[in-house]
C-alpha positions as CSV (number, residue, x, y, z in Angstrom):
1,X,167.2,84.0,222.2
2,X,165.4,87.5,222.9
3,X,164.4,87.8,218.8
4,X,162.4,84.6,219.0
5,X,159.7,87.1,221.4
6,X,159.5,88.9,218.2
7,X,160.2,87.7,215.1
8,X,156.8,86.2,213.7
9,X,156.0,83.0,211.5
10,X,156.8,84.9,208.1
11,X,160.0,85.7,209.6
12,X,159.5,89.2,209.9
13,X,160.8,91.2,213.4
14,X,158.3,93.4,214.8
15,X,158.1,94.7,217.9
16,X,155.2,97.5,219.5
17,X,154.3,98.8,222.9
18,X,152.1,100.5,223.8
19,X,152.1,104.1,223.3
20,X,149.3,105.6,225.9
21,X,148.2,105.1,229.0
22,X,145.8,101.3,229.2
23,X,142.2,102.0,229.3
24,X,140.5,98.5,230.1
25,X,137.0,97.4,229.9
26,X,136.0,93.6,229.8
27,X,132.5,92.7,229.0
28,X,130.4,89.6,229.4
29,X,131.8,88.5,233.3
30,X,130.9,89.0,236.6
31,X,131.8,91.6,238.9
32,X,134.3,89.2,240.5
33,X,135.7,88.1,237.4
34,X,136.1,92.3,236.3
35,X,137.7,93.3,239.0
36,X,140.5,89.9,238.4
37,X,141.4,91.2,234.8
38,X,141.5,95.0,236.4
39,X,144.2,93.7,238.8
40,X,146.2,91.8,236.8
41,X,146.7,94.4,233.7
42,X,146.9,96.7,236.7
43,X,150.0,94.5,237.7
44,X,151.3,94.0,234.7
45,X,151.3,97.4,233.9
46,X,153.1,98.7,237.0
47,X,156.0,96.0,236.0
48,X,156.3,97.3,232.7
49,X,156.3,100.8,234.4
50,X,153.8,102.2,232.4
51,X,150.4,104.2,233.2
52,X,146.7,103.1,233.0
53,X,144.0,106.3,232.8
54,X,140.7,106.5,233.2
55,X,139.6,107.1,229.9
56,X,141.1,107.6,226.4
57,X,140.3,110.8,224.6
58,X,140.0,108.7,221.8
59,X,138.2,105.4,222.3
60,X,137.0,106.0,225.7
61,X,138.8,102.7,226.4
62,X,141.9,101.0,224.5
63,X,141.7,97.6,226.2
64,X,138.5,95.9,225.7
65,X,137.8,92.2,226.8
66,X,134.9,90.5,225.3
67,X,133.6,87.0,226.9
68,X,131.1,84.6,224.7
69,X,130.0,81.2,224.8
70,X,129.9,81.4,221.0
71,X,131.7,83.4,218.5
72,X,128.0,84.4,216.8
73,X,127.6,86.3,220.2
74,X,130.3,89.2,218.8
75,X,128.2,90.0,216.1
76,X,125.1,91.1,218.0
77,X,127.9,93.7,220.3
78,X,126.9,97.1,219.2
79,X,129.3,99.5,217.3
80,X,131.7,96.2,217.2
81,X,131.7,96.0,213.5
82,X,133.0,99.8,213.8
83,X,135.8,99.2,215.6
84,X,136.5,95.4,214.2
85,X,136.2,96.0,210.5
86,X,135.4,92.3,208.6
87,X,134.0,91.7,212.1
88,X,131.4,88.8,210.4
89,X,134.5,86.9,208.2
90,X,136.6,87.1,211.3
91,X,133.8,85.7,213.3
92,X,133.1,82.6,210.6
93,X,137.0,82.2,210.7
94,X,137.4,81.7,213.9
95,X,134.1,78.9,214.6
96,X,135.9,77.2,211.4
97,X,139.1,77.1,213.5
98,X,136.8,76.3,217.1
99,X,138.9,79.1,218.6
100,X,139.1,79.9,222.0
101,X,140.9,83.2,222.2
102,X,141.7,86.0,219.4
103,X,143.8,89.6,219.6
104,X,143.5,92.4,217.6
105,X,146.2,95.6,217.9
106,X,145.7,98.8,216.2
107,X,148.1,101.1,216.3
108,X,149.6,104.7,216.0
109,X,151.5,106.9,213.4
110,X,154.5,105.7,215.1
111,X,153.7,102.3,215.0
112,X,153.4,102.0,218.7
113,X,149.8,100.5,220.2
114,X,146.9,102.6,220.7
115,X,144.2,99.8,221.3
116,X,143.9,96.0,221.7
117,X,140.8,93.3,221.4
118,X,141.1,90.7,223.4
119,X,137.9,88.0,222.1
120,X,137.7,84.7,224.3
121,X,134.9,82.2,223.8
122,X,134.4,79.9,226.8
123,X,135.3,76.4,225.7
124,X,135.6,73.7,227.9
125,X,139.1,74.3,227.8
126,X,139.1,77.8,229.2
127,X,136.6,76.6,231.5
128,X,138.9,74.6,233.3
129,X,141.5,77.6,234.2
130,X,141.2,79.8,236.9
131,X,139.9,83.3,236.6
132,X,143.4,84.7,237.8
133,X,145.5,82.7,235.2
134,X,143.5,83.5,232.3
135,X,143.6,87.4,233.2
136,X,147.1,87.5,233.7
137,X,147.9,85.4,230.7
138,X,145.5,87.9,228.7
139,X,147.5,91.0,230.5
140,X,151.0,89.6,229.3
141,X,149.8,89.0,225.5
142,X,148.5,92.5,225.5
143,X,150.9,94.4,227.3
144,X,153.4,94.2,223.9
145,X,152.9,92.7,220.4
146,X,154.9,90.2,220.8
147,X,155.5,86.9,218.0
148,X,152.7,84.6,217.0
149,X,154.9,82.1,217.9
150,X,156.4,83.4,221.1
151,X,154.4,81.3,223.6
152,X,153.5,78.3,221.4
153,X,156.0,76.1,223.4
154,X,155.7,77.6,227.1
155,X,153.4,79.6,228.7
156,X,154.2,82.8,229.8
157,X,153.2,81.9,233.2
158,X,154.6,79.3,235.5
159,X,153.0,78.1,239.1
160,X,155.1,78.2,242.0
161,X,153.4,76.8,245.3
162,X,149.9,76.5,243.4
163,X,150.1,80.1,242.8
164,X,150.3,81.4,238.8
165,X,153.3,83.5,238.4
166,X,154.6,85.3,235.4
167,X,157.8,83.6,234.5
168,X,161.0,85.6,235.1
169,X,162.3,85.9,232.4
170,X,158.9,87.0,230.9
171,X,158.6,90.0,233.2
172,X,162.3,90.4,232.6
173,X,161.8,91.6,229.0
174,X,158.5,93.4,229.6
175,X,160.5,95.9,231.8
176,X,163.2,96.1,229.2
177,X,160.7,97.0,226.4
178,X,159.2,99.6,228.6
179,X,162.4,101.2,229.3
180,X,162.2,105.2,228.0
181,X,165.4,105.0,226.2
182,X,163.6,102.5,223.8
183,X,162.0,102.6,221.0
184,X,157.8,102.0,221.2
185,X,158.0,100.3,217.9
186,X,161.0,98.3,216.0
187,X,161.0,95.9,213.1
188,X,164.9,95.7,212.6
189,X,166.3,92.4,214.7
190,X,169.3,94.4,215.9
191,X,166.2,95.7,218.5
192,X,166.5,92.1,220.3
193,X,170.1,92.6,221.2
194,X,169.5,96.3,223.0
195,X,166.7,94.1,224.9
196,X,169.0,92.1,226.1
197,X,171.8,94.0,227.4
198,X,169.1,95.5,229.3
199,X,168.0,92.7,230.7
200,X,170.6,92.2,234.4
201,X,171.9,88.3,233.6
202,X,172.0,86.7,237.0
203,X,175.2,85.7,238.2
């Protein structure tokens, strides 16, 4: 069902996308590693048909990336706390939970999204996937707000000849949200069923 993308573990159905142009920056990595996350939000953008810039007028950049070994790390980022607010709580939160990954959206007037934090501490989980499945996992979590629950079961990735592929019907409702005639934020279910008669079933 196209509301279970959306509707969240209170119940609630809220949908965002994002409202201007992606401005990523990833910190913490390797050139190699940088230019991997470039390409894959760069991919994942063009499918959703939107536009990336080269800076925001705003934050400078909307998308920002941060890589630790331990979630202490985030507190010592400069100008973090300014743009994280509770940035230490959130930090003891999530060693109490021995996190690996965190997202934080902020977003417009309009309830569409104007920046996203993407916090991933190198466990030995995250260790073990490759560089190109972890960025294009991170790209299709970030690329829309989508449920808290909406990839507890199943990955939005699949692999197809040892090769890590967004799943089709993944991509098929990124396009679908990005489509101009709708709406960059919705929180009334009746949103799911426009997705889907957007969506081309196969035959």
């Amino acid at each position: 069902m196209m509301d279970t993308y959306f509707t969240r573990s209170d119940g609630g159905y809220v949908f965002a996308r994002w409202g201007r142009p992606i401005v990523p920056v990833v910190f913490g990595v390797q050139d190699e590693t940088l230019s991997v996350f470039k390409g894959a939000i760069e991919a994942v953008v063009a499918l959703a048909g939107h536009k990336m810039a080269e800076t925001d007028p705003e934050l400078g950049a909307n998308l920002m990336v941060f890589f630790c070994r331990d979630w202490a790390e985030l507190t010592e980022v400069p100008h973090l706390d300014s743009l994280v607010p509770d940035l230490g709580p959130l930090v003891a939160k999530l060693d109490q939970a021995e996190a690996n990954q965190y997202r934080i959206f902020r977003f417009d007037e309009a309830g569409a999204i104007r920046a996203a934090f993407v916090f991933l501490r190198m466990d030995a989980h995250l260790e073990a996937v490759s560089a190109d499945t972890l960025a294009l996992s991170q790209a299709v979590q970030t690329i829309l707000l989508w449920s808290d629950l909406a990839f507890t079961d199943q990955s939005p990735l699949a692999a197809i000849d040892g090769k890590t592929v967004l799943r089709p019907e993944v991509a098929d409702v990124i396009r679908a949200a990005y489509d101009p005639v709708m709406p960059s934020f919705a929180n009334d279910p009746s949103h799911a069923l426009r997705l889907a008669a957007r969506i081309q079933v196969p035959q």
